[in-house]
BAFI-3210 file (N, C-alpha, C; in Angstrom, 3 decimals, decimal comma, padded with zeros to 6 digits):
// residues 164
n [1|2|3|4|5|6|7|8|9|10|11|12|13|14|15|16|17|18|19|20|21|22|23|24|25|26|27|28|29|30|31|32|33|34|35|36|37|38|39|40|41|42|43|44|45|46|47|48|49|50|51|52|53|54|55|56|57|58|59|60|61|62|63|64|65|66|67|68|69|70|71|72|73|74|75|76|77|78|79|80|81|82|83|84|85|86|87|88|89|90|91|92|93|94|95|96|97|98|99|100|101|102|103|104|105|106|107|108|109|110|111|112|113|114|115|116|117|118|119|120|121|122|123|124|125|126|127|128|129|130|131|132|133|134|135|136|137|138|139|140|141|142|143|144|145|146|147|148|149|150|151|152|153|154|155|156|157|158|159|160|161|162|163|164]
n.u [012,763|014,644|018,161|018,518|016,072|016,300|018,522|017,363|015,796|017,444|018,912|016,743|015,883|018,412|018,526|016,346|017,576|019,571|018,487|019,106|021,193|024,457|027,478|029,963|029,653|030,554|031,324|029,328|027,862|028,420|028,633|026,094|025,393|027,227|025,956|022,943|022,310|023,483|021,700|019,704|019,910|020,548|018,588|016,912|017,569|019,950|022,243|023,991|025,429|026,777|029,838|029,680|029,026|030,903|031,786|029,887|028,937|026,160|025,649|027,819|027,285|024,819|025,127|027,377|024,802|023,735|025,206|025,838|023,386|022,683|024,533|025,184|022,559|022,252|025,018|023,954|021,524|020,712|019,790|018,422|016,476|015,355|014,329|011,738|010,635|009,661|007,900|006,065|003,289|001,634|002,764|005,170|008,824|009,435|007,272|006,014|005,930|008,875|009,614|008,448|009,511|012,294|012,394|011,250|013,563|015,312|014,858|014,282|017,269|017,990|016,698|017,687|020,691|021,191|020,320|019,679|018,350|015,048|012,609|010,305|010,592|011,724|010,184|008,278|009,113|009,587|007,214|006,201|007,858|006,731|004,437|005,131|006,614|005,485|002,302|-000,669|-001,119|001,121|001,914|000,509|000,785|003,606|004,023|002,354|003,723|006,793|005,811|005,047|008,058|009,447|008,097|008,596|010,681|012,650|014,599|015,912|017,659|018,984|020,591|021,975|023,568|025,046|026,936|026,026]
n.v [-030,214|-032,761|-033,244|-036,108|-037,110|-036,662|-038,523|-041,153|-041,045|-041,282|-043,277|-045,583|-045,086|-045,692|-048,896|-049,417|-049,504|-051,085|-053,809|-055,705|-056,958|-056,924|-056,735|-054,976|-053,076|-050,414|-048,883|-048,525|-047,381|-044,845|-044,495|-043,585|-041,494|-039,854|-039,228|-039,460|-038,664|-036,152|-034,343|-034,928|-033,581|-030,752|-030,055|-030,060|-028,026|-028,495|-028,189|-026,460|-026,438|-029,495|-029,367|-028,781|-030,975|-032,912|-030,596|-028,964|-029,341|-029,921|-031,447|-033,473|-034,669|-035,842|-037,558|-039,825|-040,309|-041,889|-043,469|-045,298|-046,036|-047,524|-049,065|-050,681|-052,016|-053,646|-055,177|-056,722|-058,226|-060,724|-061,013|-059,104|-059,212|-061,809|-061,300|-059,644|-061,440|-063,075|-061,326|-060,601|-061,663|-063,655|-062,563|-063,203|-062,187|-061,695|-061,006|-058,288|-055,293|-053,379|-051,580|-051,270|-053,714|-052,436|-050,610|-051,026|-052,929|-051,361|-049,438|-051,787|-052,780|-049,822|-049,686|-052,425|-051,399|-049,104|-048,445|-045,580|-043,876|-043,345|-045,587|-045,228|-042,425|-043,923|-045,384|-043,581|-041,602|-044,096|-044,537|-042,072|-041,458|-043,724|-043,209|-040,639|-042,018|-044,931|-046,903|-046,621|-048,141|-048,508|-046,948|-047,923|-050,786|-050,631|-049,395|-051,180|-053,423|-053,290|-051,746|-053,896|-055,071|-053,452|-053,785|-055,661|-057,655|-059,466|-058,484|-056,955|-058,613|-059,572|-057,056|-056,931|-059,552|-058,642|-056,740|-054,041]
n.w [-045,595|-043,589|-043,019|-042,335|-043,210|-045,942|-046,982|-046,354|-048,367|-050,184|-050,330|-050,274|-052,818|-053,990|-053,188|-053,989|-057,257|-056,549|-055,573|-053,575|-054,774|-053,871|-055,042|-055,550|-054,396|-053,025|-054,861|-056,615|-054,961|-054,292|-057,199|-057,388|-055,843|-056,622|-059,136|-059,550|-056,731|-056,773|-058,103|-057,241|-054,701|-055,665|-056,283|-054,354|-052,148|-051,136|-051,926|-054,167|-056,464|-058,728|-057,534|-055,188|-054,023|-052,119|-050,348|-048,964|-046,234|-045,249|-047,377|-047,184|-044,632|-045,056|-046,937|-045,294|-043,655|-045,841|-047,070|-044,627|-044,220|-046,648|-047,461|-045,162|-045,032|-047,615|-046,799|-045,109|-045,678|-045,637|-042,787|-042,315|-044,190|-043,216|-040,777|-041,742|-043,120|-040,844|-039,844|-041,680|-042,458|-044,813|-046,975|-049,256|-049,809|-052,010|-053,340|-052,427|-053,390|-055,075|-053,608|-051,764|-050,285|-050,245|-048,701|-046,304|-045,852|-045,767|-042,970|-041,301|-040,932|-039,862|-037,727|-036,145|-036,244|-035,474|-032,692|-030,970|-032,459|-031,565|-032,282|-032,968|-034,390|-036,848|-037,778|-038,295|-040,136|-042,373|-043,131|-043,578|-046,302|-047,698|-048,218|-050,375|-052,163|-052,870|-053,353|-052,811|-050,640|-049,639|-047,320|-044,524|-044,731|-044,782|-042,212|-040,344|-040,333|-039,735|-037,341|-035,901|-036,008|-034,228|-031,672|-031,029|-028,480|-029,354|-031,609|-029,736|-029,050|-031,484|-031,650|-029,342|-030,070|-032,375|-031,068|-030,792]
ca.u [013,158|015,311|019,305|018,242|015,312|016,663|019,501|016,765|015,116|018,433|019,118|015,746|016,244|019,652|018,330|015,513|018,238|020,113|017,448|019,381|022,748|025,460|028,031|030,859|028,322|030,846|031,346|027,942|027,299|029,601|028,497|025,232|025,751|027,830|025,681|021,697|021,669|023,891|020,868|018,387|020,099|020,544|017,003|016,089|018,448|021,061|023,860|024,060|026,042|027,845|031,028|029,726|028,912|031,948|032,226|029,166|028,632|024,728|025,768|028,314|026,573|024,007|026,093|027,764|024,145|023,352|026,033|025,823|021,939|022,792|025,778|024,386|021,405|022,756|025,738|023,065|020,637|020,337|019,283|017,305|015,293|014,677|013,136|010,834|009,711|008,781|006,969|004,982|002,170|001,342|003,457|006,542|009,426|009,362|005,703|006,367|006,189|010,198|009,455|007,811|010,488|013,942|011,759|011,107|014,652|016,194|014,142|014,509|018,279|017,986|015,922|018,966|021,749|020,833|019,474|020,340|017,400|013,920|012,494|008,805|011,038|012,162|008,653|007,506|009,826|009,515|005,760|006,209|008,734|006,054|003,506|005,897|007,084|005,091|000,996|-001,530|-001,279|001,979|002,321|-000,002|001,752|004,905|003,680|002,388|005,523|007,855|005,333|005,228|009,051|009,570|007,528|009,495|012,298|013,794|015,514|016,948|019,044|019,928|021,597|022,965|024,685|026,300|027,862|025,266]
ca.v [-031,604|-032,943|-034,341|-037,170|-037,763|-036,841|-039,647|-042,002|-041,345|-041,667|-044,839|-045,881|-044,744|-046,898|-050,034|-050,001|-050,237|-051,909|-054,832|-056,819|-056,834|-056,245|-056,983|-053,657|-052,607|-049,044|-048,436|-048,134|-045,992|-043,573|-043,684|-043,304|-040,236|-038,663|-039,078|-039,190|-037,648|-034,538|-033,797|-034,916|-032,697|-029,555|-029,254|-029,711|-026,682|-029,022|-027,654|-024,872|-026,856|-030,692|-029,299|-028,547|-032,634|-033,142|-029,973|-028,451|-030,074|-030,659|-033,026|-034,306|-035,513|-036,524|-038,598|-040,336|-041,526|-042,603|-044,553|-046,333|-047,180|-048,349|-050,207|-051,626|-052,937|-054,750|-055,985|-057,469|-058,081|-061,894|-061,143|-058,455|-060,419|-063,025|-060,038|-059,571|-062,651|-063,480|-060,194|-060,147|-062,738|-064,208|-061,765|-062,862|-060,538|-061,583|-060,829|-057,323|-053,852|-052,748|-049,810|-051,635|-054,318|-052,059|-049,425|-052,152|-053,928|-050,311|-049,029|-052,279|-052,344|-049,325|-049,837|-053,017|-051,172|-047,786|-048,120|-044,909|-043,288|-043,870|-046,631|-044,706|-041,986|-044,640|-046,173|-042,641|-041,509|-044,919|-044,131|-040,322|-042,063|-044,676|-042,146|-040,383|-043,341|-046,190|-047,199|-045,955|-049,290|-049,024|-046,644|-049,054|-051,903|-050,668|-049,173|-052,650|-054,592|-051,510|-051,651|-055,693|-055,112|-052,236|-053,790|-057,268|-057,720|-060,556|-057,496|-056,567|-059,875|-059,040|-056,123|-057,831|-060,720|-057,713|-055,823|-052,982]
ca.w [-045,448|-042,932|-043,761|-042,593|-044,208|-047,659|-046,552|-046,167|-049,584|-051,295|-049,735|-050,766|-054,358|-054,746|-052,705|-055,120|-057,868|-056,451|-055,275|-052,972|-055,772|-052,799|-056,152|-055,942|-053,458|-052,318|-056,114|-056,723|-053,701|-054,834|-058,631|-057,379|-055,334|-057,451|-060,362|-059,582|-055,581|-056,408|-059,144|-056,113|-053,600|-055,940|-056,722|-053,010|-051,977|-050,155|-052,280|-054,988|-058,230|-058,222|-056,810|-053,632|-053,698|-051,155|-049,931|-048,049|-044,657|-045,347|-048,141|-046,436|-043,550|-045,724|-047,647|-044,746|-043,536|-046,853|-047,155|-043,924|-044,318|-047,630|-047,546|-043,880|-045,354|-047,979|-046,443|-043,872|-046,130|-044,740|-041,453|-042,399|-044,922|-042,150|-039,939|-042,850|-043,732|-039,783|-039,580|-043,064|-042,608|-045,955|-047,516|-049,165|-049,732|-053,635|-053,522|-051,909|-054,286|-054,496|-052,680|-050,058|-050,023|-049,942|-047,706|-045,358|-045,663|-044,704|-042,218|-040,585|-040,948|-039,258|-036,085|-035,547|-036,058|-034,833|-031,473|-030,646|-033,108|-031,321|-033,175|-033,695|-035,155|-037,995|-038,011|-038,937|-041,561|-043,452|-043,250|-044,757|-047,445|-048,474|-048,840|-051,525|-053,305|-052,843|-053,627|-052,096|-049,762|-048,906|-045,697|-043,659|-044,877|-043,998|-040,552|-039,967|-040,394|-038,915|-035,698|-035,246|-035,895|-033,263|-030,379|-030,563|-027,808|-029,944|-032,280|-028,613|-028,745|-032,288|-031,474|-028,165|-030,440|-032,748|-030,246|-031,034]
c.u [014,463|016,762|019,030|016,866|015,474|017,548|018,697|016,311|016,012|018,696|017,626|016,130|017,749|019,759|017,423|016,337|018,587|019,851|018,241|020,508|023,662|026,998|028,886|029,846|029,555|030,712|030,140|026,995|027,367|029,164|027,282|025,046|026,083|027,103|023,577|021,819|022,357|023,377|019,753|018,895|020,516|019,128|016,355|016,750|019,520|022,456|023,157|024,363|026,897|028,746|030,761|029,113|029,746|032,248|031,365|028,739|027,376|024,923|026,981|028,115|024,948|024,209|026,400|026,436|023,410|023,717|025,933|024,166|022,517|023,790|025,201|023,362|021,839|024,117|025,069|021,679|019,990|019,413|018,418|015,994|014,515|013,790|011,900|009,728|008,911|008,090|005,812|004,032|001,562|001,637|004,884|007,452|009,157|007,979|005,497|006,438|007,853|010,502|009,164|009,018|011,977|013,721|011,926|012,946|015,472|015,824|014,181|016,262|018,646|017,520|017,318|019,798|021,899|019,555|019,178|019,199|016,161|013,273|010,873|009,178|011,340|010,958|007,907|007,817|009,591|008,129|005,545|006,924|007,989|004,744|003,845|006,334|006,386|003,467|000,433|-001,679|000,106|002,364|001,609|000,185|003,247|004,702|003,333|003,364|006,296|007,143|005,724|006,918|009,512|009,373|008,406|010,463|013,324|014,763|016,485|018,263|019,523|021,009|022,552|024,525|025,493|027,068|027,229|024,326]
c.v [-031,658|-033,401|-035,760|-038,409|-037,790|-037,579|-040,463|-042,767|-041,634|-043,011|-046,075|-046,247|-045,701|-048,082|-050,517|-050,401|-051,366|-053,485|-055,993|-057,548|-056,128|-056,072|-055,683|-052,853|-050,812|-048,380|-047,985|-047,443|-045,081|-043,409|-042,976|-041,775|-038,941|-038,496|-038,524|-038,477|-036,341|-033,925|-033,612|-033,428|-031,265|-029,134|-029,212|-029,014|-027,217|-028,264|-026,847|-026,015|-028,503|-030,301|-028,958|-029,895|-032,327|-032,040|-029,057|-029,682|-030,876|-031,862|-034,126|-035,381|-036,310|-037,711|-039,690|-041,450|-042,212|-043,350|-045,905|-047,288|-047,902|-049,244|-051,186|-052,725|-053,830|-055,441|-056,975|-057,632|-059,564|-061,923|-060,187|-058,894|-061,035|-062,497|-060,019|-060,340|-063,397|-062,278|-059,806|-061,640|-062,552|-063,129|-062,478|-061,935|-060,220|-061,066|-059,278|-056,344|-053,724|-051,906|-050,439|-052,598|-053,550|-050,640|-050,365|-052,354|-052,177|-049,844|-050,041|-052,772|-051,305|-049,190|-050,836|-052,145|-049,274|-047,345|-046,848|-043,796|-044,096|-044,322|-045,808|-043,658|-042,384|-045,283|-044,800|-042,214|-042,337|-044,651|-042,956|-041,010|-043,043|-044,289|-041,235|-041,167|-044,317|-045,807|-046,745|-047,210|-049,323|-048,418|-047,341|-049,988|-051,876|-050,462|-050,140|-053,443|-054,309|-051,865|-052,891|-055,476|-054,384|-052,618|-055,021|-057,059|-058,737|-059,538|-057,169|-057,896|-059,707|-058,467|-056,645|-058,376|-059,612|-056,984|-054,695|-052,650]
c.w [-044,660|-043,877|-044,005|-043,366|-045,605|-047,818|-046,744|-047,632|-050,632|-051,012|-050,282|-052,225|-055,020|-053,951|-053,727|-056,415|-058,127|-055,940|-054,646|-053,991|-054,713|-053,508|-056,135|-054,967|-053,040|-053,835|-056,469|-056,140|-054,430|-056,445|-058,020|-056,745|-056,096|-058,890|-060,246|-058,246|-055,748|-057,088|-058,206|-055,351|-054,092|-056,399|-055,257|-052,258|-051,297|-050,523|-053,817|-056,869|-057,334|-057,628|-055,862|-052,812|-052,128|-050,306|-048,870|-047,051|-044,744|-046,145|-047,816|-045,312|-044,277|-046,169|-046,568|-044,079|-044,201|-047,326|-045,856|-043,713|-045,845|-048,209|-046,220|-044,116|-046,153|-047,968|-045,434|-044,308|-045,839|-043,814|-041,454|-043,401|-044,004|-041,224|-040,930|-043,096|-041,919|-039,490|-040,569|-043,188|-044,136|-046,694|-048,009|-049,911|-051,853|-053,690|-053,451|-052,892|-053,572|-053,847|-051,600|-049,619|-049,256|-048,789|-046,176|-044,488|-044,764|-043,293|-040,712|-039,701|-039,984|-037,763|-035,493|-035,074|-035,594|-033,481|-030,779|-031,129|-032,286|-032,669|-033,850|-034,876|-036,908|-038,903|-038,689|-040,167|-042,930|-043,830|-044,310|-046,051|-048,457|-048,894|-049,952|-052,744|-053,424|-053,413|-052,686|-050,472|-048,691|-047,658|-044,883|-043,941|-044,404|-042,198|-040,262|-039,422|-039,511|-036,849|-035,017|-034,888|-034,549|-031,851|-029,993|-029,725|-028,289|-030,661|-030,989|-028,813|-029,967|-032,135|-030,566|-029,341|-031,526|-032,508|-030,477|-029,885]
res [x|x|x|x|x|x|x|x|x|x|x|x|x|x|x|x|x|x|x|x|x|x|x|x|x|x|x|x|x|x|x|x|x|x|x|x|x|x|x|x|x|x|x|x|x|x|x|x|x|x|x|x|x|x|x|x|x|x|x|x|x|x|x|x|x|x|x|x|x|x|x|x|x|x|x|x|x|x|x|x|x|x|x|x|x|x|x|x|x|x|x|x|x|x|x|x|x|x|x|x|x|x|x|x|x|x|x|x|x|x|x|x|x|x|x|x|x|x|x|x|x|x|x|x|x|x|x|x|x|x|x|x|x|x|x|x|x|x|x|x|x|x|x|x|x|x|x|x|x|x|x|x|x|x|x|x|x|x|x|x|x|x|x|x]
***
C-alpha cells in the first residue's frame, strides 16, 4: 500500500466520524491520528511502535496528506457538497451510505484542490477505497459521480476563482 493511499483511507475513516462536524476540526485530527491511525499504520508496517508516530518520514508524510484532505474537505465542505448534489441524480447526500458520502466529499475535495494529481488517479483510488469499505454498490456509484465530476470544465473555474 501506497503513503498516499493509506492517507486517503485515514482521511476517510475520520470524515466518516467526523460526518461533516468541522467543530475543533485540528483537535480532532490530531486526537485521531494519534490515537486510532498510529494502531492503523503499525499493523500496516508504516512504523514499528507509537513513538515513531512523529518521527519516521513514511508517517510523517502520511500524516501531512491526511491532514490536508481532511481538514480541506471539511473546511470546504459547502462547496463540496454543492459538487455532489449537482452530480448525484436523484441521490441526495443525506440519502447517501457514509462511506459513500465522506468518500465522495474527499475525493472530490481533492480533484479541486489538487490539480496537480491526475484526476483518473483520484477517480481510481476512491474506487479501490470503496471496494474496501463501502457495499457492494458503492465503487460504481462512486466512479459514477467521481467521472461526471472529473470530465466537467465548470470544476476548472472552481479552482480558477480559488487561486488553485
Amino acid at each position: 500500500m501506497t503513503k498516499r493511499r493509506k492517507a486517503r483511507e485515514l482521511a476517510l475513516q475520520f470524515l466518516y466520524q467526523a460526518d461533516g462536524d468541522a467543530n475543533g476540526i485540528t483537535s480532532k485530527i490530531n486526537n485521531f491520528y494519534e490515537e486510532f491511525a498510529s494502531e492503523s499504520l503499525q499493523r500496516d508496517g508504516f512504523i514499528k511502535s507509537k513513538k515513531d508516530l512523529h518521527q519516521k518520514k513514511s508517517s510523517v508524510d502520511i500524516y501531512g496528506f491526511f491532514y490536508g484532505i481532511a481538514y480541506g474537505t471539511l473546511n470546504n465542505l459547502e462547496k463540496v457538497d454543492a459538487v455532489i448534489k449537482k452530480f448525484s441524480k436523484n441521490w441526495s447526500i443525506e440519502r447517501m451510505s457514509r462511506i459513500d458520502r465522506n468518500l465522495l466529499r474527499q475525493s472530490i475535495y481533492e480533484i479541486i484542490s489538487h490539480p496537480e494529481t491526475p484526476k483518473n488517479v483520484i477517480i481510481n483510488e476512491a474506487v479501490e477505497i470503496a471496494k474496501k469499505f463501502g457495499n457492494d454498490e458503492s465503487p460504481s456509484f462512486v466512479n459514477g459521480i467521481l467521472d461526471a465530476v472529473g470530465n466537467n470544465n465548470k470544476l476548472k473555474l472552481m479552482q480558477d476563482k480559488d487561486g488553485k
